[in-house]
C-alpha positions in Angstrom: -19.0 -0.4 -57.7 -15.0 0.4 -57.7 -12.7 -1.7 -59.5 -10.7 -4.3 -57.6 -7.6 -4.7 -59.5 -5.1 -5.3 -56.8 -4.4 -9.0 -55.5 -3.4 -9.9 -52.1 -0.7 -11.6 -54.0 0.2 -8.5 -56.3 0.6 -6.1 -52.8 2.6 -8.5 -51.4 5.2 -8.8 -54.4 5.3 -5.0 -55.3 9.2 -4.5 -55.1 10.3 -0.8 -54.0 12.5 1.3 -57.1 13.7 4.2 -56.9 10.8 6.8 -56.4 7.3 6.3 -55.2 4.8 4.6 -57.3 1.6 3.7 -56.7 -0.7 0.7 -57.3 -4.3 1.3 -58.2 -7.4 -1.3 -56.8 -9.7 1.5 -58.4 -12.1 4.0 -56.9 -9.6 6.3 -55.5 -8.1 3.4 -52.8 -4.1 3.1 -54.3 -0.9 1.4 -52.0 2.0 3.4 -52.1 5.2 1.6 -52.3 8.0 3.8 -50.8 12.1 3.6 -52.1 12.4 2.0 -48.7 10.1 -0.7 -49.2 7.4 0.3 -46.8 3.8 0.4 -48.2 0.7 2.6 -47.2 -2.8 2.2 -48.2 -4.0 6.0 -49.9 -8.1 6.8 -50.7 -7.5 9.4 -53.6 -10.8 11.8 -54.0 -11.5 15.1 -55.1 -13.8 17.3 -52.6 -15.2 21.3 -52.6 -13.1 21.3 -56.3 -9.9 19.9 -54.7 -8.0 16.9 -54.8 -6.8 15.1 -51.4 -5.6 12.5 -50.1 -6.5 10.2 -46.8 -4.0 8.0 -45.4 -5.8 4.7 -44.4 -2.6 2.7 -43.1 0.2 0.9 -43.7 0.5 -2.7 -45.3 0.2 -5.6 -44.3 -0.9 -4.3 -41.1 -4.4 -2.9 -43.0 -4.8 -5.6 -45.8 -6.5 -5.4 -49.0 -9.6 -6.3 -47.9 -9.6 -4.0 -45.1 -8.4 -1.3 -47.2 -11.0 -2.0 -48.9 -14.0 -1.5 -46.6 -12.7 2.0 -45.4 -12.3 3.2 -49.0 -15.9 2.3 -49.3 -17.1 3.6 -46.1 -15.4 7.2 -46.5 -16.7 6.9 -50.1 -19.7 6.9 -48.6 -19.5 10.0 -46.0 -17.9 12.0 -49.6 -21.3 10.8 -50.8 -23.4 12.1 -48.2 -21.5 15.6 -48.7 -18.8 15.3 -45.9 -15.3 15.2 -46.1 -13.5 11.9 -45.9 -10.3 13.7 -43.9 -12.6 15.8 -41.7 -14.2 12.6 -40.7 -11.5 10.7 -39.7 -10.0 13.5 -37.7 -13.8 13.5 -35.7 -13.2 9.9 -35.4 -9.7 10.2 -33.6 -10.8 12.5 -31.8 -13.9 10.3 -30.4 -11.6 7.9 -29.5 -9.0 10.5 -27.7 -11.9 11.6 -26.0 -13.0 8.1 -24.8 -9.4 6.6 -23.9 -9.0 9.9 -21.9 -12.3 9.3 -20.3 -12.6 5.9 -19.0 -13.2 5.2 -15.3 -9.1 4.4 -14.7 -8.3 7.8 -16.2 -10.9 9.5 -13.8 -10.5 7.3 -11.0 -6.6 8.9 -11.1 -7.4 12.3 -11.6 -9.8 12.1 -8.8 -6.9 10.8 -6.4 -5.1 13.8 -8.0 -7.3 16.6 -7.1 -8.3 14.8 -3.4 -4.6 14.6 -2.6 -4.2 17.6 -0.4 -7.4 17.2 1.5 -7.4 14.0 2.8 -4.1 11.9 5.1 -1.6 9.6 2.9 -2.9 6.8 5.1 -6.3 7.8 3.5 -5.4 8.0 0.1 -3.0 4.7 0.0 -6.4 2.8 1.5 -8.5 4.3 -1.6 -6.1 3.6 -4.1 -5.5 -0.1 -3.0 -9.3 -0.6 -2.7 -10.3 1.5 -6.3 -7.4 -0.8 -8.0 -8.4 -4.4 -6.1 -12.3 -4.0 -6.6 -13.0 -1.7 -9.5 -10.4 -1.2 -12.0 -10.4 -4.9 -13.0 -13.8 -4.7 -14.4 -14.5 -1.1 -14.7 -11.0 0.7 -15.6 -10.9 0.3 -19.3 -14.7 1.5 -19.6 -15.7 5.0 -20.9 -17.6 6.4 -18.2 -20.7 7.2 -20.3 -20.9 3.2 -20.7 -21.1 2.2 -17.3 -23.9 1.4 -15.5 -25.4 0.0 -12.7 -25.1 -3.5 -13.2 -21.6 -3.1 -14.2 -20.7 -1.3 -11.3 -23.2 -4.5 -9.1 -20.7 -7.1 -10.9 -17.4 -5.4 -9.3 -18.6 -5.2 -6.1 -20.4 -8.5 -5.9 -17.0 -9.7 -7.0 -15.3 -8.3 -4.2 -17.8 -9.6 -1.8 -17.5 -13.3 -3.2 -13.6 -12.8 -2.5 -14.4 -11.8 1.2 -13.8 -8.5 1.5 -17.0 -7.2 2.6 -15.9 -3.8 4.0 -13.9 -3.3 1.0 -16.7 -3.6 -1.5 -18.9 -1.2 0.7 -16.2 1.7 0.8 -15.5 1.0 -3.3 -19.9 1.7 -3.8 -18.7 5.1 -1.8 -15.5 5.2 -3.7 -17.2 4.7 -7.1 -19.8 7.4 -6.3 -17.8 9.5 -4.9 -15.6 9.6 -8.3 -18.2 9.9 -11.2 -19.9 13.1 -8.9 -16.3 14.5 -9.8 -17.1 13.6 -13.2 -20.6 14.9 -13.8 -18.9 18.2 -12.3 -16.7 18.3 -14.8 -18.8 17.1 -17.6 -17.3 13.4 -18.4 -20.4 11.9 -17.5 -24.3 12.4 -16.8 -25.2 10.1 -14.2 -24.1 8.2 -11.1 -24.4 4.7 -11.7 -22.9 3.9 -8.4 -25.2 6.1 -6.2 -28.0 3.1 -5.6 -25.6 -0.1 -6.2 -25.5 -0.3 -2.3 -28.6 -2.1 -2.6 -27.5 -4.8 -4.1 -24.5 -5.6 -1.6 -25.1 -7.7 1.4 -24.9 -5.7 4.8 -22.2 -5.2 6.6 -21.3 -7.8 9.3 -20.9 -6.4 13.2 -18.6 -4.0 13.9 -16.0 -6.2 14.1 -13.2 -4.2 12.6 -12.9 -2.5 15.5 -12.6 -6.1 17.6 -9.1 -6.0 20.0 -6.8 -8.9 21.1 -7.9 -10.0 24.6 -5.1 -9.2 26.8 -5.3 -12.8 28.3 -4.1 -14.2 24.7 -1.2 -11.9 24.1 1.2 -14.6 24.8 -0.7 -16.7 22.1 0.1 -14.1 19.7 4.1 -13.6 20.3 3.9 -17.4 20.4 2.2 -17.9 17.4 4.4 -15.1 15.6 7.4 -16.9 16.0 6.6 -19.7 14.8 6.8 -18.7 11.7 3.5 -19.9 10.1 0.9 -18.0 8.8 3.0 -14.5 8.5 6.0 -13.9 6.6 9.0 -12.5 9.1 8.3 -8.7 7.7 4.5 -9.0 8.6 5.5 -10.9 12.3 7.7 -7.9 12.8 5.3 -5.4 11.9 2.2 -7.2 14.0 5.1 -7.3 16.9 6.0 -3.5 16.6 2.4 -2.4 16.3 1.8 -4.6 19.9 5.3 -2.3 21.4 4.6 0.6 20.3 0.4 1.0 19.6 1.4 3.2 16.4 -1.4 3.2 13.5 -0.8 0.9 11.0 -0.7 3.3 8.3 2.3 5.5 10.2 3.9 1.7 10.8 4.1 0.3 7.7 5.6 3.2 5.9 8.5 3.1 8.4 11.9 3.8 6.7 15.2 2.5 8.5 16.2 6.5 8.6 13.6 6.7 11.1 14.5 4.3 13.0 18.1 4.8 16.1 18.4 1.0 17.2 21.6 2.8 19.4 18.7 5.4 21.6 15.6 3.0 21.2 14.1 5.9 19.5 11.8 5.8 16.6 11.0 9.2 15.1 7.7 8.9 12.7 8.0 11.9 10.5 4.9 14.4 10.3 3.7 13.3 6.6 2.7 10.0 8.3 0.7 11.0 11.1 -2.3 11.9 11.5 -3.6 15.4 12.0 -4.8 16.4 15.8 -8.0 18.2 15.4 -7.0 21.5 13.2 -3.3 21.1 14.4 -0.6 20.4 11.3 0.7 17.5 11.8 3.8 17.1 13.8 6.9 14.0 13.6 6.3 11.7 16.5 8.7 10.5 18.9 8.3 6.5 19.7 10.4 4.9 22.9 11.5 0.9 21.7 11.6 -1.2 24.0 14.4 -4.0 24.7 12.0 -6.2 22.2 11.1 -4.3 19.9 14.3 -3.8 19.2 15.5 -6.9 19.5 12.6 -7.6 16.6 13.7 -5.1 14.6 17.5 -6.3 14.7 16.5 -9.3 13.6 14.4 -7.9 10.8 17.3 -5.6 9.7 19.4 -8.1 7.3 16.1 -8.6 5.4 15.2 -5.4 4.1 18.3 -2.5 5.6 19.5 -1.7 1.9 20.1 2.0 2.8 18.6 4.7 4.8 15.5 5.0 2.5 15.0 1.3 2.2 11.6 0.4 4.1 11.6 -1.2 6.9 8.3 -3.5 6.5 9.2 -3.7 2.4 7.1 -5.6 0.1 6.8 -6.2 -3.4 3.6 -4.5 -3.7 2.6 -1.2 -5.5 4.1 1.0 -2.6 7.0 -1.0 -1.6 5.8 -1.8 1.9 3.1 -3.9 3.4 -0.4 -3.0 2.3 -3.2 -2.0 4.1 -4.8 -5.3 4.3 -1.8 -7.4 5.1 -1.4 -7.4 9.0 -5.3 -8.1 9.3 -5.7 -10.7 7.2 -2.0 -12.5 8.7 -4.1 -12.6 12.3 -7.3 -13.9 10.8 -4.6 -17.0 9.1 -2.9 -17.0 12.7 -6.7 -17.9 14.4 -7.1 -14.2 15.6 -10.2 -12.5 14.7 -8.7 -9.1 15.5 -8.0 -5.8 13.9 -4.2 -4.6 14.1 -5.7 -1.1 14.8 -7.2 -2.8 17.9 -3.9 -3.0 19.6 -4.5 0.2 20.3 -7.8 -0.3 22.1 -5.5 -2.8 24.2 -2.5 -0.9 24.9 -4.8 2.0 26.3 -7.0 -0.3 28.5 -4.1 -2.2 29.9 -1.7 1.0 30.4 -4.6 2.3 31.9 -5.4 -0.3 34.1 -1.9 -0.4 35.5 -2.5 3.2 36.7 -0.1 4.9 34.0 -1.0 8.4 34.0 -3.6 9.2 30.9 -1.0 12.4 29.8 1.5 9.7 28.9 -0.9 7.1 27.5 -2.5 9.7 25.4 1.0 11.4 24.6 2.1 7.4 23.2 -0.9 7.1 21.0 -0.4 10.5 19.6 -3.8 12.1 20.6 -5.1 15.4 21.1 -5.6 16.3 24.8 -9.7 16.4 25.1 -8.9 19.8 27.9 -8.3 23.0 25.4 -7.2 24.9 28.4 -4.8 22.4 29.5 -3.1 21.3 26.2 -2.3 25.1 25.5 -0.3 24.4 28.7 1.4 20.7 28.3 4.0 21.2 25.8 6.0 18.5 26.8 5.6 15.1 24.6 6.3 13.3 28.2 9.1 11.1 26.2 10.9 10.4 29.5 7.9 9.0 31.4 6.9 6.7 27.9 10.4 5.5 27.8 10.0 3.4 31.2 6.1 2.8 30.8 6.6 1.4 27.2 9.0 -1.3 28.2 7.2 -2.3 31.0 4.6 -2.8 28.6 6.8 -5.2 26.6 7.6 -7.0 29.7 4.2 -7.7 30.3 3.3 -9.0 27.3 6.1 -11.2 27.9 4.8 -11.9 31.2 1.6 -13.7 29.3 3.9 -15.4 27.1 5.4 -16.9 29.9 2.3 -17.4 32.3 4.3 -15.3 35.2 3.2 -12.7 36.9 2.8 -9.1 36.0 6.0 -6.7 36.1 6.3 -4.2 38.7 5.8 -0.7 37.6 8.7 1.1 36.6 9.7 4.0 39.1 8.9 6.9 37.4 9.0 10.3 38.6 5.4 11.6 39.3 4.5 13.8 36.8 2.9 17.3 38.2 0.7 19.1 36.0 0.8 22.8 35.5 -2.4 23.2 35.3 -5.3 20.7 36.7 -8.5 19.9 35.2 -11.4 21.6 36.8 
């Protein structure tokens, strides 16, 4: 057995002089006290016919008795024939090796190499969900560690919370990102593959449920109020109602975008999503008398420059997340989906006998007719101008329990080229 001659006493009184010195506990393990006062634990041994040296750590970070068990333990590998320094470098680099390959560390290089084949909308929705549902039990876990159950807890978790959908599209999520990994060699299975089992099923398809046009004035009513929805959020429910952007173009709206002065909102390409194989292209959005008026009002909240968001939060991306304008209807009493104001603005535009080339031009889709889309340039701003405020008006209508605006007199538009 190796001398102990060293004290926990004796380390802690050794006063620095002018050079090194050591102190000796015996079998190789000395502390080193240094001019400056600092002092490093040091395993002395001789190996293949030469003397070296292994730095175990500083004192009193490492203490004696520490210092003590990894003198013995690397006494032990220089027993067994290894080399004490050799091992500890295999040891860091286990550890390097495992820090770099925990789910977190994948779960970002994944977003990494997904970037440029999915939308921004996409990837902000699987970064929110992969952070929210798995990273709080998963992140910090080598990925060889993980398996099923672990991956079961986190979603259970997430279900327990209420967000059902969310905990379905994390299983997806979760496979989706240790396939990446057994293609690259981090891991050798796919723990997440058959978790979906243990999830309950997915309710109805009601996330793709729309506001009743009969309780629109409910809505503007209950927005301003100012309960249930902070003024940014009331805003951004309002604008989505005006205008029938996607949420995920919305909520990234910067006040550059944005000429109060035209009623013009100009959504920039990056935000939008792609038509079909088409690259994405900016998007011109009329505002009407209210939705300006909403965004004035908005404006002294969060206008600190041209880059400043408009819908800012204190949240990861500086706006309102993903979640935020569904879950302020469900507190408001409205079982609804902002993307189903949508669905309502294109039934009620179309039920008014606004022409579908304008309707389809505001909601920023591809024209179903090849033939004729080669043709129609034209974004039809002019004609969305007049049928997007009438729109407002309307909903105001229900606010008010009048009767429905006339329709705007708008020039009839003559295609160039009719549908057979």
């Amino acid at each position: 057995m190796a001398e102990r001659l060293l004290s926990a006493r004796k380390c802690d009184t050794a006063r620095p002089k002018g050079k090194p010195y050591r102190l000796n506990d015996g079998g190789g393990l000395t502390l080193r006290v240094m001019p400056s006062g600092a002092k490093y634990w040091q395993l002395r041994y001789r190996f293949a016919g030469k003397e070296n040296t292994l730095q175990i750590g500083a004192y009193p970070a490492v203490g004696l008795e520490k210092a003590r068990k990894e003198r013995d333990r690397f006494r032990e590998v220089l027993r067994t024939g290894g080399d004490p320094v050799t091992a500890r470098r295999a040891e860091r680099a286990r550890v390097m090796k495992a820090t770099a390959d925990t789910f977190a560390a994948l779960a970002d290089e994944w977003i990494e190499h997904r970037k440029p084949f999915v939308s921004p909308a996409t990837v902000e929705r699987d970064e929110g969900i992969i952070r929210r549902v798995l990273l709080p039990k998963l992140g910090a876990l080598p990925l060889r560690e993980i398996d099923a159950t672990m991956v079961v807890a986190a979603l259970k978790k997430a279900q327990a919370d209420g967000i059902v959908y969310s905990a379905h599209r994390a299983r997806t999520l979760a496979s989706q990102i240790f396939v990446y990994a057994i293609g690259s060699g981090r891991a050798t299975h796919n723990p997440a593959r058959d978790a979906g089992g243990a999830l309950r099923p997915k309710p109805s398809e009601r996330n793709l449920s729309a506001l009743p046009f009969a309780r629109v004035g409910e809505l503007l009513t209950a927005l301003d109020g100012g309960q249930g929805a902070s003024a940014v959020t009331a805003t951004a429910i309002k604008l989505m109602l005006y205008t029938g952007l996607r949420d995920a173009a919305l909520r990234g709206a910067q006040w550059k975008e944005i000429d109060l002065q035209a009623r013009r909102w100009t959504v920039p390409a990056e935000r939008m999503k792609r038509r079909g194989n088409e690259e994405r292209q900016p998007h011109a959005v009329p505002l009407s008398a209210q939705a300006v008026a909403a965004l004035e009002a908005l404006r002294p909240l969060t206008d600190r420059g041209p880059d400043s968001y408009v819908f800012a939060s204190t949240g990861k991306g500086g706006y309102l997340a993903e979640n935020t304008l569904r879950i302020a209807l469900h507190r408001l009493g409205f079982e609804v989906t902002a993307h189903g104001f949508r669905s309502l603005l294109t039934d009620e535009l179309y039920r008014a006998g606004f022409r579908s080339e304008w309707v389809e031009r505001q909601l920023h889709h591809k024209d179903k007719d090849k033939v004729r889309a080669a043709y129609l340039r034209t974004d039809f701003y002019g004609q969305r101008v007049p049928m997007m405020q009438w729109w407002a008006d309307a909903c105001d209508a229900q606010r008010e329990g009048k009767r429905l605006p006339a329709l705007p007199d708008v020039p009839e538009f003559k295609p160039l080229l009719r549908a057979a």
